[in-house]
DRENDO-1510 file (C-alpha; in Angstrom, 1 decimal, always signed):
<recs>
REC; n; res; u; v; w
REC; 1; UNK; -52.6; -59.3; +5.6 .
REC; 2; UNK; -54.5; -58.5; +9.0 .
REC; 3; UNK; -52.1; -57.8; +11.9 .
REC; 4; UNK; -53.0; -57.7; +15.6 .
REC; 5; UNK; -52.5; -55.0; +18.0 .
REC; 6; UNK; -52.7; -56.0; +21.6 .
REC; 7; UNK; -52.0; -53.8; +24.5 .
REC; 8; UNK; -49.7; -55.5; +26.9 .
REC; 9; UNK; -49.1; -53.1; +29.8 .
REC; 10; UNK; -50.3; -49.7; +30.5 .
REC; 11; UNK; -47.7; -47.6; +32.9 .
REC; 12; UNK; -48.6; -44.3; +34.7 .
REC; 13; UNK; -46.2; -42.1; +36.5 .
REC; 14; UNK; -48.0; -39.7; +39.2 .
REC; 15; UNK; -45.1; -38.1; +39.6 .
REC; 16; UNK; -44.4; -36.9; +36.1 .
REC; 17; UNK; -48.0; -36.0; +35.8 .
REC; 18; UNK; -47.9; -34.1; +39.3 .
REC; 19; UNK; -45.1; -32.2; +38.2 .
REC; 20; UNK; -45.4; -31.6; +34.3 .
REC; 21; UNK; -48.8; -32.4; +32.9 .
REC; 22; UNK; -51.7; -29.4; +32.7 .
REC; 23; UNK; -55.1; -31.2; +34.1 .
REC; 24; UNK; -56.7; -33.1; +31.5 .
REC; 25; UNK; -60.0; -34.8; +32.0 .
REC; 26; UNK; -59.5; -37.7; +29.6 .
REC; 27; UNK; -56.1; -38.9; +28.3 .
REC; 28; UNK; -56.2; -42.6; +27.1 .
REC; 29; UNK; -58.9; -44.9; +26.8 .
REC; 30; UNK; -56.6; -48.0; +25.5 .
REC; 31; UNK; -56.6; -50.7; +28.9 .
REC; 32; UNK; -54.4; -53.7; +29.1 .
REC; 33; UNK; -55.8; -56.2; +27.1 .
REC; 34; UNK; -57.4; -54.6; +24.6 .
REC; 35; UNK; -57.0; -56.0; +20.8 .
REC; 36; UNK; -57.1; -54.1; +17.5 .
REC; 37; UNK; -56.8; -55.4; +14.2 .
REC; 38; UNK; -55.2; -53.9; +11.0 .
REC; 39; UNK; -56.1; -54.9; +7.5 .
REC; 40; UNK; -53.8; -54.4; +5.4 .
REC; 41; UNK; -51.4; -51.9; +7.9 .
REC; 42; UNK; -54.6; -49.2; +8.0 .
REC; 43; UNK; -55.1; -47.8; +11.4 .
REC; 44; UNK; -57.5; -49.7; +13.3 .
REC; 45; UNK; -60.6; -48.0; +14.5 .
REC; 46; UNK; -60.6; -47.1; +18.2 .
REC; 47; UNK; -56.6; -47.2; +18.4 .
REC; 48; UNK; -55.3; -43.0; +19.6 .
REC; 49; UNK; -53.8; -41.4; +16.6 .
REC; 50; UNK; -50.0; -41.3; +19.4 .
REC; 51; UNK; -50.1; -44.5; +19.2 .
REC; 52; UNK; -50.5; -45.3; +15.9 .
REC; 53; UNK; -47.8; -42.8; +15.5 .
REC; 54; UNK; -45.7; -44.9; +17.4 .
REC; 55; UNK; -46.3; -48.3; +15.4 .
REC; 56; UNK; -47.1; -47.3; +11.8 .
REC; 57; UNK; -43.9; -48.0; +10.3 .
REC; 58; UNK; -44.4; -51.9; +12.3 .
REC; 59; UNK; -47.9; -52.6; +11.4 .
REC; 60; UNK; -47.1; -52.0; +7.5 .
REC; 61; UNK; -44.0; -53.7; +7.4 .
REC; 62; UNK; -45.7; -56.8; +8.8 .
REC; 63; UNK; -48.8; -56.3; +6.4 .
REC; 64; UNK; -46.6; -56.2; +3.6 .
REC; 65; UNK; -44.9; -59.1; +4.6 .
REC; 66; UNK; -42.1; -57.7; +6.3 .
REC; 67; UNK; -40.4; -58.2; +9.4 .
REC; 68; UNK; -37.2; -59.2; +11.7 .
REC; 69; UNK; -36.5; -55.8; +12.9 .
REC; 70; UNK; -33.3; -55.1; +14.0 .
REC; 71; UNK; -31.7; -57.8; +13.0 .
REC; 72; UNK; -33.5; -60.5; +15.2 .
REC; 73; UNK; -35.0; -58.0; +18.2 .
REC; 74; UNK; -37.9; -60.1; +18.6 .
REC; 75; UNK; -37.9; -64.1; +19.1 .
REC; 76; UNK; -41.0; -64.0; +16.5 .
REC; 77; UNK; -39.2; -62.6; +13.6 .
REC; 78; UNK; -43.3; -61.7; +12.5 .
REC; 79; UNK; -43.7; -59.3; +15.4 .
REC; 80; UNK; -42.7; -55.5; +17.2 .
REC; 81; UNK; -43.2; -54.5; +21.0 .
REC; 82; UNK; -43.7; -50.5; +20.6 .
REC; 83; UNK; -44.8; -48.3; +23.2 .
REC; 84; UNK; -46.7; -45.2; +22.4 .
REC; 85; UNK; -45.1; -42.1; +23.0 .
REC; 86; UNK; -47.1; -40.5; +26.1 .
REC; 87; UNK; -44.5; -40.1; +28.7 .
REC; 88; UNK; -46.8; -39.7; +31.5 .
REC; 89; UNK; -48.9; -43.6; +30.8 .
REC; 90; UNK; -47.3; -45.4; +28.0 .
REC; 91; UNK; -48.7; -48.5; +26.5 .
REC; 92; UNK; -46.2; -51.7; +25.8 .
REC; 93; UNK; -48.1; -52.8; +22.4 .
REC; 94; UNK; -47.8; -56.5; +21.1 .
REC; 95; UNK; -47.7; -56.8; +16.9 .
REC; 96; UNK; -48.3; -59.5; +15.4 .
REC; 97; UNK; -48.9; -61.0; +12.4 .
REC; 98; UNK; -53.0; -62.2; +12.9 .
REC; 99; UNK; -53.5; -66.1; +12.7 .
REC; 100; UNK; -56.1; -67.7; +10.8 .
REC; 101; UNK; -57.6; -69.0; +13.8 .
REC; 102; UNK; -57.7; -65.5; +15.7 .
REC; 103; UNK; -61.2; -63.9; +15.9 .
REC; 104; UNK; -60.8; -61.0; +13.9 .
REC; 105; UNK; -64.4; -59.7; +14.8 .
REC; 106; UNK; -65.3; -56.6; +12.4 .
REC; 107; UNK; -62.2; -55.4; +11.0 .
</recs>
C-alpha cells in the first residue's frame, strides 16, 4: 500500500539556534509542501533519515493496513501528524494513506 508524506509546516526558532546550535551550513532541505511517497512503508527517497525516524512506526502501520492511533487521535482513522525531531526547525508531517487518484510520480 503507497502512503503519502506531505510536509505541512516547517517551524524555526532563532533563538534556540542562537543559543544552542554549533553553525552548520546546511540543516534541512524538506520545505512546506513538499510530498513523498512510501511503497509499501520503505523510506521514501529524498525524506532526512530524523525524520523518517520520527514516522517509521506511522508509515508501516498504515502500509500494512493499520491505523486509528491512539484510540481515535486523528479524524481520519487512515492517518498520523508527526513532527521530526529537530528541535531548532521541526516539520509538522501529514500521513496518509495515498488515493488512487493521487499522482504518485516515480515511487
Amino acid at each position: 500500500m503507497d502512503i503519502k508524506i506531505t510536509a505541512l509546516r516547517k517551524a524555526r526558532y532563532d533563538d534556540l539556534i542562537q543559543k544552542y546550535e554549533n553553525p552548520i551550513e546546511h540543516a534541512c532541505d524538506v520545505e512546506e509542501g513538499d510530498v513523498f511517497f512510501s511503497r509499501d512503508g520503505e523510506k521514501p527517497d529524498g525524506l532526512c533519515e530524523s525524520a523518517w525516524k520520527s514516522m517509521e512506526f506511522f508509515v508501516k502501520e498504515l502500509a500494512k493496513g493499520g491505523g486509528n492511533f491512539y484510540d481515535g487521535w486523528m479524524k481520519d482513522p487512515r492517518s498520523a501528524m508527526i513532527s521530526c525531531n529537530d528541535g531548532f526547525r521541526p516539520v509538522s508531517f501529514y500521513i496518509e494513506v495515498a488515493d488512487d487518484a493521487d499522482d504518485k510520480g516515480d515511487i
